[in-house]
DRENDO-1510 file (C-alpha; in Angstrom, 1 decimal, always signed):
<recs>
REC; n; res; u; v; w
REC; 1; UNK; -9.9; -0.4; -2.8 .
REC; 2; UNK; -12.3; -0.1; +0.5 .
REC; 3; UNK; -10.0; -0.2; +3.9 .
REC; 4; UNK; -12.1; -3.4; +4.5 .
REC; 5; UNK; -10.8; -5.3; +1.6 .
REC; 6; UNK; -7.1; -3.8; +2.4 .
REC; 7; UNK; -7.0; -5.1; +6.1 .
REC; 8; UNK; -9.0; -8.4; +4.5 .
REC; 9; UNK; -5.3; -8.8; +2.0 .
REC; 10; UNK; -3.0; -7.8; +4.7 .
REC; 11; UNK; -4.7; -10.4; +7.0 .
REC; 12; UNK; -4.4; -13.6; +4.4 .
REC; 13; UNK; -0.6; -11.9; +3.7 .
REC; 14; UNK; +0.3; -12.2; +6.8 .
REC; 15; UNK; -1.3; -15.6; +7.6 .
REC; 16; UNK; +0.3; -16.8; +4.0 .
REC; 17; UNK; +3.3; -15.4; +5.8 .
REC; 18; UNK; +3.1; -16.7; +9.5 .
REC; 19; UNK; +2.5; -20.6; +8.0 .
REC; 20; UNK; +5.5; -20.7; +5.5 .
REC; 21; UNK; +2.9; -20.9; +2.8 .
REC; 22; UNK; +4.7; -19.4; -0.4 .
REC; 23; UNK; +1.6; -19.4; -2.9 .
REC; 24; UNK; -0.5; -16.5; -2.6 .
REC; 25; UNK; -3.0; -17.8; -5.3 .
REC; 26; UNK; -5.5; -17.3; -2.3 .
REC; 27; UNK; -5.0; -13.6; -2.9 .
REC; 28; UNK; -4.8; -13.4; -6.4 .
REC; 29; UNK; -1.6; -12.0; -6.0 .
REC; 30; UNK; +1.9; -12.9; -8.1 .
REC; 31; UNK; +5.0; -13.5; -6.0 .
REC; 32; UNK; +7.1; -10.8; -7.4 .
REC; 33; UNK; +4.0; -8.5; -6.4 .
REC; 34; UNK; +4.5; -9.2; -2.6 .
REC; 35; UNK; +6.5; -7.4; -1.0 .
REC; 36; UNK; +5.8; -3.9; -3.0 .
REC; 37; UNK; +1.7; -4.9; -1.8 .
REC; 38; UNK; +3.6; -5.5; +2.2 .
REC; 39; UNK; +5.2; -2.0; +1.8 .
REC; 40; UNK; +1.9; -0.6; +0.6 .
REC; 41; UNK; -0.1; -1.8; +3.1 .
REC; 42; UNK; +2.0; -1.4; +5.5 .
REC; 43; UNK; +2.6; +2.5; +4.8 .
REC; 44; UNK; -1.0; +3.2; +4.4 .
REC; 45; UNK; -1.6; +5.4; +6.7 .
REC; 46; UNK; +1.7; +7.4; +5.9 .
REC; 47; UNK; -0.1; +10.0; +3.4 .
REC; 48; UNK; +0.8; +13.2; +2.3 .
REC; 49; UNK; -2.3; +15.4; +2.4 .
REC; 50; UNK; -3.2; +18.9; +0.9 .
REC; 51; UNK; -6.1; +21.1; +1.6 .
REC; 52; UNK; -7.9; +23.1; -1.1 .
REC; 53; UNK; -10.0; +25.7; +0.7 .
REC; 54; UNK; -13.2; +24.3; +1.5 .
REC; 55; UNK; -13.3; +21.5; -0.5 .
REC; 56; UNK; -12.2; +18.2; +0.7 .
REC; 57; UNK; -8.2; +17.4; +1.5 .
REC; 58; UNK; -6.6; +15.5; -1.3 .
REC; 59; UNK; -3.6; +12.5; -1.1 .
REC; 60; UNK; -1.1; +14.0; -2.7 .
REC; 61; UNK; +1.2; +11.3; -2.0 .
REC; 62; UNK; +2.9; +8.9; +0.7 .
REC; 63; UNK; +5.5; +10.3; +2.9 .
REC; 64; UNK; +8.5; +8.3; +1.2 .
REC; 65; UNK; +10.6; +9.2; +4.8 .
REC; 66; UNK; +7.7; +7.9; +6.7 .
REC; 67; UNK; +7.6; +4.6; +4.6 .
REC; 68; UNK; +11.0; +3.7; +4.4 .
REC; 69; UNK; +11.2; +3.9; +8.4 .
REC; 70; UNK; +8.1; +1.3; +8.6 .
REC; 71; UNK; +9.1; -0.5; +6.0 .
REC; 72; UNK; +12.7; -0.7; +8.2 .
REC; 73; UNK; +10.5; -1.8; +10.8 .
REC; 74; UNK; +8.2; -4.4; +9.0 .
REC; 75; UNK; +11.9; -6.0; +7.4 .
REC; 76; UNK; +10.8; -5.1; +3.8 .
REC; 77; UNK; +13.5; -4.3; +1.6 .
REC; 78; UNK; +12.6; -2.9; -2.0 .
REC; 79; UNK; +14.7; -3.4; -5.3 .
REC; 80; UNK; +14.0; -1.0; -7.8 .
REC; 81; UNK; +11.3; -3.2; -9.9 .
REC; 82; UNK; +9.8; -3.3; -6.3 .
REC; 83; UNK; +10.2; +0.3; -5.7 .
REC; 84; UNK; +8.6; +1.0; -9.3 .
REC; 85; UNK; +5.4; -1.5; -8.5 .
REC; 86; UNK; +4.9; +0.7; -5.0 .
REC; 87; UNK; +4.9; +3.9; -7.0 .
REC; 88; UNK; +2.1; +2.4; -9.5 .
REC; 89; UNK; -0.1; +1.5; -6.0 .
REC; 90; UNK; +0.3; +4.9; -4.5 .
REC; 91; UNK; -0.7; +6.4; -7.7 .
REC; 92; UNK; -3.6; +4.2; -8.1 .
REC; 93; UNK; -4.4; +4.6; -5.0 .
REC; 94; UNK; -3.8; +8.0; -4.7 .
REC; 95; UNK; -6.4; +8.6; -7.9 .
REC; 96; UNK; -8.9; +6.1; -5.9 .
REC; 97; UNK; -9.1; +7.7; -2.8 .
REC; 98; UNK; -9.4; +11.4; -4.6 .
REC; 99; UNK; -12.3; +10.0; -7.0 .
REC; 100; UNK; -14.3; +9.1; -3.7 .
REC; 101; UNK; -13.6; +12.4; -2.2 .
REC; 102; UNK; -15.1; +14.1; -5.5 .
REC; 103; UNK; -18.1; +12.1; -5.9 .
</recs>
């Protein structure tokens, strides 16, 4: 996903947020998908990278230290089905941002 269209979802999020609004059909986005998208966007620039000689670095992962003290911070608190969801957007994202980096 382009950083545009990431700062784009955080910003309707946090308006959604800010106004009591509960329905984030604006966002395409199911309830119980919320708060693992808040922690992801909210720890994205808490990445784990690794170089490979002369060809580009590659995320590796996100600092799970790092992202639990933001998510602290931002007052978002993960069950495990939340913590699962995170994992399969770091992942994705993970494969995203390498594929880019390789083209």
């Amino acid at each position: 996903m382009p950083l545009t269209k990431i700062a784009e979802a955080k910003a309707v999020l946090d308006a959604n947020s800010q106004s009591g609004i509960s329905d984030m059909a604006s966002v395409l986005l199911w309830p119980e998908h919320d708060l693992p998208v808040r922690a992801f966007l909210a720890s994205q620039s808490q990445w784990r990278m690794a170089a490979m000689g002369m060809a580009p670095a590659i995320h590796v992962g996100l600092d799970y230290a790092s992202c639990k003290v933001v998510m602290d911070a931002e007052e978002i608190h993960l069950d495990k089905k939340g913590w699962h969801d995170f994992r399969v957007l770091e992942c994705e994202a993970a494969d995203a941002l390498n594929a880019r980096q390789h083209q």
